[in-house]
Every structure is written in structure tokens, then in C-alpha cells.
TIVEX-73011 format. One record per residue (C-alpha): x, y, z; residue number from 1. Coordinates in nm, 2 decimals, decimal comma. Layout:
<rs>
X Y Z NUM
...
</rs>
This chain:
<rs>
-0,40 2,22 -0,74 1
-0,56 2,37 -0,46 2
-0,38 2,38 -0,15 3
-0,59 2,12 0,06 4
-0,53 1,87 -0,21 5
-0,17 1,86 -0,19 6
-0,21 1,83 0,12 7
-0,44 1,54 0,09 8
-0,22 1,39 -0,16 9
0,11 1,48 0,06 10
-0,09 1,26 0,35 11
-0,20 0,97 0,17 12
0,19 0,93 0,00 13
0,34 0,96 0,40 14
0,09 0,71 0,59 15
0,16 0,51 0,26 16
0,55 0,58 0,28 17
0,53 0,44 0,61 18
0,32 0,14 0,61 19
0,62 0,03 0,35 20
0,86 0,13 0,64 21
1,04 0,36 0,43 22
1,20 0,65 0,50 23
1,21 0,96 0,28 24
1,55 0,92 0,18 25
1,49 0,56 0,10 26
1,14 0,64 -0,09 27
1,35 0,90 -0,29 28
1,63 0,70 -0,39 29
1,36 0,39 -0,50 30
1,24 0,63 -0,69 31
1,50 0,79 -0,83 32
1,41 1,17 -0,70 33
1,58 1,40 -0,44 34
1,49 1,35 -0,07 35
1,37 1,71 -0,06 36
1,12 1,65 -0,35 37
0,95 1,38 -0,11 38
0,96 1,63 0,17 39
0,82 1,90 0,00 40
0,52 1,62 -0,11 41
0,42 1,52 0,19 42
0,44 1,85 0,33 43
0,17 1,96 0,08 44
0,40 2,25 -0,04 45
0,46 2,06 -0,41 46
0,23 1,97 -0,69 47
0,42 1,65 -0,85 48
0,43 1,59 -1,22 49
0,37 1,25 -1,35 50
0,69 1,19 -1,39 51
0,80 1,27 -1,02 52
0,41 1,10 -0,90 53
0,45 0,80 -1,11 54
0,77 0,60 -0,96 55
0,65 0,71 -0,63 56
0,34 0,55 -0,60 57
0,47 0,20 -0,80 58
0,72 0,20 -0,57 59
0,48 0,24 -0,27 60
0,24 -0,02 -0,40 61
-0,06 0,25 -0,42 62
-0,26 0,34 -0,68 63
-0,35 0,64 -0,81 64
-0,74 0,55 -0,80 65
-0,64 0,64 -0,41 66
-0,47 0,98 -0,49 67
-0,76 1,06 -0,71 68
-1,07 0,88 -0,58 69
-1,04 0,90 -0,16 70
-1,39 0,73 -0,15 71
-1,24 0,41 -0,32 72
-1,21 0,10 -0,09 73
-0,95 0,06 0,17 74
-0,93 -0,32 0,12 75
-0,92 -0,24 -0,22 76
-0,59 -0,04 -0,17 77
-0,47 -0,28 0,09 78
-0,48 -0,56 -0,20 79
-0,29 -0,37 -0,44 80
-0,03 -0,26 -0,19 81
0,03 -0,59 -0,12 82
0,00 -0,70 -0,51 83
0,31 -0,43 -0,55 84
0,52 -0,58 -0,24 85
0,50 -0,88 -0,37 86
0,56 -0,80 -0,73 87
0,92 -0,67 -0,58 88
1,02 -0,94 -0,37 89
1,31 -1,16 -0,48 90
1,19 -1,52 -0,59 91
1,25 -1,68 -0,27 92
1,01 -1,42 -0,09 93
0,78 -1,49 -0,30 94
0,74 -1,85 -0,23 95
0,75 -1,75 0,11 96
0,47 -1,50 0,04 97
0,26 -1,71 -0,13 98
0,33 -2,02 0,11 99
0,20 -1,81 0,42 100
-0,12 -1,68 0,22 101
-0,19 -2,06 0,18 102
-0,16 -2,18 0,53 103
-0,38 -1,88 0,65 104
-0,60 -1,91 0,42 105
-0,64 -2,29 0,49 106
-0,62 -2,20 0,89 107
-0,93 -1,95 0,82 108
-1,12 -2,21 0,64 109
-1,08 -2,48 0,90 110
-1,20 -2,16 1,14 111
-1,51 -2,09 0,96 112
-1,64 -2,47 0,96 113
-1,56 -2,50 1,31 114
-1,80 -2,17 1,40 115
-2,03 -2,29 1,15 116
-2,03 -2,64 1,32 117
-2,07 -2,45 1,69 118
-2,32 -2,24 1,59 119
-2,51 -2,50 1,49 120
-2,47 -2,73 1,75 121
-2,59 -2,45 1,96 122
-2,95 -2,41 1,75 123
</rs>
């Protein structure tokens, strides 16, 4: 792989690594590699088999449309890193999870009548 995609892929795993709030050293052991394998990633100096790429990115919540397809949708990634986070939360996180996307998504639908309501009381 050519040099400026490892790097590309070394950058996308770090500003991933650390929108999860992990650490290397917690990123390695979550995936079950040494610390100086993630290092060596994100430093663009190592080309990752599947089976070193593969735990990484579940664990991370990305997916490898991102690695592979840059042009994909950042919302799009956003969802599925969220999907992942939730998929490894314990059972009382996720009712707390799912609670809170309720009660914002109720909160922004009460939001959205109110501007409609404003906007039209403005016409």
C-alpha cells in the first residue's frame, strides 16, 4: 500500500481511536494486539492484515466503507459509530442510551413545530 494511504488509514484509526476516548494501550488490548502494532498504524509505518484491521475497527465502531471509501458520508460513519457504542454497552446503558435518544428526539420535534408555528405566524 502506498505510503500516503497508510497514512490516510493511520489518521482516520487515531481521530477515530480518540473520539472513543481510548488510548493506544487501551485500543490494543480491546483488540487483542500489541500497543506498538497500534502505534506503528497510526503512524502510517504498518500495512495491517485483516486480522490485525478487523478487531480494530469493530472495536472503534468504524467501518471499513470509511478506511476504503473517504468520500462516504460523515453522518453516515457517525451513525454506525454510535450503532457500535451502543452494541457494547452493558444492558443498563443501553436503556439509558436509548431513553436519552427518545427525549431528544421528542425535545426536537416539539422544536420544529414551535419554528414552524413562528414562522408562520410571522408570514
Amino acid at each position: 500500500m502506498p505510503k500516503d494511504r497508510l497514512s490516510y488509514l493511520g489518521n482516520c484509526l487515531r481521530i477515530a481511536r480518540k473520539s472513543c476516548k481510548l488510548t493506544q494501550q487501551q485500543l490494543a488490548d480491546d483488540s487483542c494486539v500489541a500497543i506498538k502494532t497500534i502505534q506503528n498504524i497510526e503512524k502510517g509505518l504498518m500495512n495491517p492484515s485483516y486480522e490485525v484491521l478487523f478487531p480494530i475497527i469493530r472495536r472503534l465502531g468504524i467501518s471499513a466503507d470509511i478506511l476504503f471509501y473517504p468520500e462516504a458520508s460523515e453522518s453516515d460513519e457517525r451513525l454506525k459509530r454510535m450503532n457500535a457504542q451502543y452494541n457494547q454497552a452493558s444492558p443498563k446503558e443501553k436503556i439509558v442510551i436509548s431513553d436519552t435518544v427518545d427525549f431528544l428526539s421528542q425535545k426536537l420535534s416539539i422544536f420544529d413545530e414551535v419554528s414552524v408555528s413562528e414562522n408562520n405566524d410571522s408570514k
